[in-house]
C-alpha positions as CSV (number, residue, x, y, z in Angstrom):
1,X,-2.6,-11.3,9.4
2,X,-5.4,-10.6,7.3
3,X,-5.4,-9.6,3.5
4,X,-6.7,-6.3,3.7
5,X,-3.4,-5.7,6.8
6,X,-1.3,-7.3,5.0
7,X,-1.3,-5.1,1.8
8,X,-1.8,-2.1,3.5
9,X,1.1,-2.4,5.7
10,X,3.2,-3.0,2.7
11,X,1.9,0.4,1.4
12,X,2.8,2.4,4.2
13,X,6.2,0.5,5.2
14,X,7.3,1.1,1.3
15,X,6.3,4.5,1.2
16,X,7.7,5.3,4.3
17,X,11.5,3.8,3.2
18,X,11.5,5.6,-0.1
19,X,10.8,8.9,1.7
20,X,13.3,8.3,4.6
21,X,15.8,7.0,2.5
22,X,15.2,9.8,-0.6
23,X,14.3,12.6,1.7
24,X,14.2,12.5,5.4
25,X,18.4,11.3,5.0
26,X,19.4,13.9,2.8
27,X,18.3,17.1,5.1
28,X,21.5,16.5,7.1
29,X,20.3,17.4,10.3
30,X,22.2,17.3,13.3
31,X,22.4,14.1,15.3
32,X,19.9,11.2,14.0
33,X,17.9,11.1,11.1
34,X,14.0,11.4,11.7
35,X,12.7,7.8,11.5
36,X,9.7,7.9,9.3
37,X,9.5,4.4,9.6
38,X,9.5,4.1,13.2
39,X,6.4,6.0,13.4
40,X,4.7,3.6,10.7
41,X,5.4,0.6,12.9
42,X,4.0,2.3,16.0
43,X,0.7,3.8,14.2
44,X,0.6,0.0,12.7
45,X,1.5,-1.5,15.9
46,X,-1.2,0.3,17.6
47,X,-4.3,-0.5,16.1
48,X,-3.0,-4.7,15.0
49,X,-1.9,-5.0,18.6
50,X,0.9,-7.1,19.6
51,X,1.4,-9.9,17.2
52,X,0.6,-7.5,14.0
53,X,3.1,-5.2,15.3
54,X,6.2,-7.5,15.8
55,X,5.7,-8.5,12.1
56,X,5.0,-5.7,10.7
57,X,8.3,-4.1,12.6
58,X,9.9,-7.0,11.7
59,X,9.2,-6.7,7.5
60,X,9.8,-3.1,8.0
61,X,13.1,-3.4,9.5
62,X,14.4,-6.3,7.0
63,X,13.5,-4.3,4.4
64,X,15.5,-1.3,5.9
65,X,18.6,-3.4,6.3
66,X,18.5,-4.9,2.7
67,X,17.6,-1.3,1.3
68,X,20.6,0.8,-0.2
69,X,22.5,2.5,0.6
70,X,22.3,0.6,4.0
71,X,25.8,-0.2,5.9
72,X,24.8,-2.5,8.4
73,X,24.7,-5.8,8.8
74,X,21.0,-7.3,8.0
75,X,18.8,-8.2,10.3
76,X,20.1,-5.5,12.8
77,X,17.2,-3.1,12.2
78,X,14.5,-5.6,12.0
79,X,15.0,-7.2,15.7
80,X,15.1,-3.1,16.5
81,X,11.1,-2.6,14.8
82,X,10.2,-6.4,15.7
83,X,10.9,-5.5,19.1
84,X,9.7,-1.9,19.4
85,X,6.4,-3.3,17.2
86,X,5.6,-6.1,19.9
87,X,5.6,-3.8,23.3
88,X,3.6,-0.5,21.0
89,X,1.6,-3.3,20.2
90,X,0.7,-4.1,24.0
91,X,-0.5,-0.5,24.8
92,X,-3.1,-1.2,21.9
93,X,-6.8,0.3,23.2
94,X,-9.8,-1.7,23.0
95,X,-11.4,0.2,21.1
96,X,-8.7,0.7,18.7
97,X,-9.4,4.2,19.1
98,X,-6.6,6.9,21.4
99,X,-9.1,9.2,23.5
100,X,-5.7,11.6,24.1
101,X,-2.4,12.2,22.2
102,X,-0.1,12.2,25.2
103,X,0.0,8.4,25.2
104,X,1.0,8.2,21.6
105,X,3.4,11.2,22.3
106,X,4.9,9.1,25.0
107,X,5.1,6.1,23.1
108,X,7.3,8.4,20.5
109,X,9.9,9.2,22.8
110,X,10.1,5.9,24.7
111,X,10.2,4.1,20.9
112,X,13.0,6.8,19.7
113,X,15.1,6.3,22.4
114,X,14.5,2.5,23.1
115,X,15.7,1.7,19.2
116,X,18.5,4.1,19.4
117,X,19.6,2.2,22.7
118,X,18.8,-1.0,20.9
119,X,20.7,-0.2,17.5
120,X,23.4,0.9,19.4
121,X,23.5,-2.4,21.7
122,X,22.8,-4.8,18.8
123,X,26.0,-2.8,16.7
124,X,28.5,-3.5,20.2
125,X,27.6,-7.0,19.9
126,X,28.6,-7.5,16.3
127,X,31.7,-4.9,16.7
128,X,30.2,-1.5,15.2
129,X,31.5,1.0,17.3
130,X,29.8,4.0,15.2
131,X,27.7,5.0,18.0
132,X,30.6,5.9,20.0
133,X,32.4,8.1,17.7
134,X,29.4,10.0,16.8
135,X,28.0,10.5,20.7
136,X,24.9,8.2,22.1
137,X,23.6,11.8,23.9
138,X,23.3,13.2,21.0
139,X,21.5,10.9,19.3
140,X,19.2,10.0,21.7
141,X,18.2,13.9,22.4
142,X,18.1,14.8,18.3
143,X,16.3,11.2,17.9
144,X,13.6,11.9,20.3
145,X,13.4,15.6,19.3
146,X,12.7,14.7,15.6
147,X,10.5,12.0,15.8
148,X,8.5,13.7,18.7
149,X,8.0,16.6,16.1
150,X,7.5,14.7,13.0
151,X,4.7,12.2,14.8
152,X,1.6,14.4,14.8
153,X,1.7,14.6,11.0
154,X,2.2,10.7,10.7
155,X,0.9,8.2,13.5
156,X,-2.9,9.2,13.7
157,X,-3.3,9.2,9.8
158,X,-1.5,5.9,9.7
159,X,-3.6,4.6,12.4
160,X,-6.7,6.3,11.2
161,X,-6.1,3.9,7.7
162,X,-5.3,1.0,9.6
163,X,-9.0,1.2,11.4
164,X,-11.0,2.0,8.2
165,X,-9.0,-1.1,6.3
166,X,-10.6,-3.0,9.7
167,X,-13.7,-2.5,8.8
168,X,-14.0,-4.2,6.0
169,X,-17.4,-3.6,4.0
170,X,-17.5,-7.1,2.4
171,X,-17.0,-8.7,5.9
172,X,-19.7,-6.1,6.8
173,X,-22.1,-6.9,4.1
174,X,-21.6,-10.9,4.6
175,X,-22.3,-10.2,8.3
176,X,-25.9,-8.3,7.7
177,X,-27.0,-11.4,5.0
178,X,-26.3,-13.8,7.6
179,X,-28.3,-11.8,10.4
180,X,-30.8,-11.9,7.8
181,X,-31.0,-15.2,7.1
182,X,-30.8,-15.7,11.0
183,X,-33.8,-13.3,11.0
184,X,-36.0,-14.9,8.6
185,X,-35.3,-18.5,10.0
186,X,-36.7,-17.2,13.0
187,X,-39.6,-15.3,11.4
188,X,-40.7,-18.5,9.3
189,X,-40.7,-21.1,12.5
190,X,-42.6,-18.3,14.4
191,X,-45.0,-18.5,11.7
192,X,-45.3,-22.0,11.6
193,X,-45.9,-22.2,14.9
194,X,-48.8,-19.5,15.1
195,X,-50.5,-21.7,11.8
196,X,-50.1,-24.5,13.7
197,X,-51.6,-23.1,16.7
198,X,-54.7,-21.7,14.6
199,X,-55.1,-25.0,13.2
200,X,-55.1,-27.0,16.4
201,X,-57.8,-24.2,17.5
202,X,-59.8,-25.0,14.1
203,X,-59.8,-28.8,15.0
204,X,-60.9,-28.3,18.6
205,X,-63.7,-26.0,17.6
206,X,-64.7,-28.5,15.1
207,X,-64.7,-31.4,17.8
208,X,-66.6,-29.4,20.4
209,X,-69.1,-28.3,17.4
210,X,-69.8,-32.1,16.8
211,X,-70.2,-33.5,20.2
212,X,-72.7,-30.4,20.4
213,X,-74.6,-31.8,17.6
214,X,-74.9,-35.3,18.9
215,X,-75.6,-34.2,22.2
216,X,-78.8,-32.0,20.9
217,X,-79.9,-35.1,18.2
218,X,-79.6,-37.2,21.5
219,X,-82.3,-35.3,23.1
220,X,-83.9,-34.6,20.4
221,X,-84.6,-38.7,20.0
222,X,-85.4,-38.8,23.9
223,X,-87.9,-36.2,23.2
224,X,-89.6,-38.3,19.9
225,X,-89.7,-41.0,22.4
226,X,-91.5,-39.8,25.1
């Protein structure tokens, strides 16, 4: 990843912890907590495509599991976000820009559920049963519910900053001096080629104004003679 992606991804992925983890967790809603940080990885994810978004998810959800006052074991969350970054990541346009917002809307809900599904799977494995106790319904409904409601207001600024840090106005201006340069190369041969023309015109005219003159002094003599 480049510089400029690089920095701004750890912005937004900090920013987006401290608000979850000093905010978002503390409204005690019922069910799951929104995931501000889900929705960074998906705006993320769908402007840096693929690769970008699996580590971008990936450093997101690390930091989530080393982040108090987290209870899992680490890791856990950041195969979640690696994976969830990777396939938002293959939906990414061409153009970088989303012409409608029901894709991104769908990509929400499939992303809230999937890493609630995920979570949950990656917690049997390792023996957390907390899933179970608190209802998997429930949390996937209230999961998709929240993040559904709480994505307008995130994903296209986040993706909207991730396409302006793109366009990067050094890369830009470095770009227009080389066309430049490109230009004027072409510009100077050009011009050497039309001064070399007009002097290749110059000699011929010279050559044809000779033999003129030695033809007429040739007559001239043949003339005298006679």
């Amino acid at each position: 990843m480049r510089l400029n992606r690089i920095l701004l991804s750890i912005t937004l992925v900090v920013v987006a912890l401290v608000i979850q983890v000093s905010v978002l967790s503390r409204l005690h809603l019922p069910g799951a907590v929104p995931d501000l940080l889900l929705l960074t990885v998906l705006g993320l994810a769908m402007v840096y495509g693929h690769v970008g978004g699996c580590l971008v998810g990936f450093g997101a959800g690390l930091l989530a599991d080393l982040a108090p006052p987290a209870d899992h074991a680490a890791g856990r969350y950041a195969l979640v976000l690696c994976v969830i970054g990777y396939l938002a990541g293959l939906i990414k346009p061409e153009t970088g820009q989303v012409k409608s917002a029901t894709g991104p809307m769908a990509v929400v809900v499939a992303a809230a559920i999937g890493s609630t599904l995920l979570y949950a799977g990656v917690g049997a494995l390792v023996g957390d049963t907390a899933a179970r106790h608190v209802g998997l319904p429930g949390l996937l409904i209230s999961a998709a519910v929240y993040d559904l409601l709480l994505a307008p207001f995130v994903v296209p600024g986040i993706m909207a900053l991730a396409r302006r840090a793109e366009n990067d106005p050094l890369a830009e201006t470095g770009s227009a001096a080389k066309k430049a340069d490109i230009s004027s190369g072409w510009l100077s041969s050009g011009t050497g080629l039309r001064i070399g023309g007009q002097r290749g015109a110059l000699g011929g005219l010279k050559v044809k104004a000779a033999r003129s003159r030695t033809a007429r002094a040739g007559r001239i003599k043949g003339v005298k003679r006679l």
